[in-house]
C-alpha positions as CSV (number, residue, x, y, z in Angstrom):
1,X,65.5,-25.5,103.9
2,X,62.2,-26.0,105.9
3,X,62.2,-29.8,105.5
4,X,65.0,-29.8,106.9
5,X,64.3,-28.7,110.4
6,X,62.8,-31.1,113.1
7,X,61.9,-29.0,116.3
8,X,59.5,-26.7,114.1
9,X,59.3,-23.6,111.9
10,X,59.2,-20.3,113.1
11,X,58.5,-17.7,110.1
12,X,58.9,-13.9,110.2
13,X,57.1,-12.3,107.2
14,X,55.9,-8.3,106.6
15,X,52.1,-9.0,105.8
16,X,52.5,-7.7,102.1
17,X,54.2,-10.9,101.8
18,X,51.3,-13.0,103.0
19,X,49.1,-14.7,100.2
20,X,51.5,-14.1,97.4
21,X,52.6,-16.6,94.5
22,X,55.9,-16.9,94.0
23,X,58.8,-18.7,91.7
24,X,60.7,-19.8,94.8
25,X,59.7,-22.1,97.2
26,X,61.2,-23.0,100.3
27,X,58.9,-25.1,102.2
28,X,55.0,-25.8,102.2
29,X,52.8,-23.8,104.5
30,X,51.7,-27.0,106.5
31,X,55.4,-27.1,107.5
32,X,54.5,-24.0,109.4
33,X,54.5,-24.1,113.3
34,X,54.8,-20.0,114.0
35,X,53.8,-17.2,111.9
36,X,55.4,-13.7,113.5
37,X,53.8,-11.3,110.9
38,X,52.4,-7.3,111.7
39,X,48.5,-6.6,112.4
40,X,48.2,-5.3,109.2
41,X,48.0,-9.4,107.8
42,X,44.8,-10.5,106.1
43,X,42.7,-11.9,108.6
44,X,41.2,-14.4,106.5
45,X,44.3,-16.2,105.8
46,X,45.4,-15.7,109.5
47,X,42.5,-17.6,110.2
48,X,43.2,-19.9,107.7
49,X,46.7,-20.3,109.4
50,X,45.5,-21.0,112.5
51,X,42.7,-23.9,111.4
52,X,45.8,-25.7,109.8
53,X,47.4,-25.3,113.5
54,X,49.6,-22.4,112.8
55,X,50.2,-20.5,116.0
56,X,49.9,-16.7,114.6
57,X,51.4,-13.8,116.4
58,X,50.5,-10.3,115.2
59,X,53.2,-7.4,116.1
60,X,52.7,-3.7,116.0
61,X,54.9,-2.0,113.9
């Protein structure tokens, strides 16, 4: 559980996962400290990661 952890959250996500609504929730996005997520990621919400202090790191596949 996100809340849960103190020293910061690191997610891993496939970019077709980015943006999507979903049933199950397991933390808020401002509980976000690292987003590892492929190049093929929105950039607008990328951007909108990072202006809420989200360090964003893009991968290749």
């Amino acid at each position: 559980m996100l809340t849960r952890v103190t020293e910061g959250v690191i997610v891993v996500a496939e970019s077709g996962k980015l943006g999507i609504n979903n049933t199950f929730i397991s933390g808020n996005i401002s509980d976000i400290t690292m987003l590892i997520t492929d190049c093929d990621a929105d950039r607008r919400f990328i951007e909108k990661l990072e202006d809420m202090g989200v360090r964003v790191i893009l991968t290749e596949y």
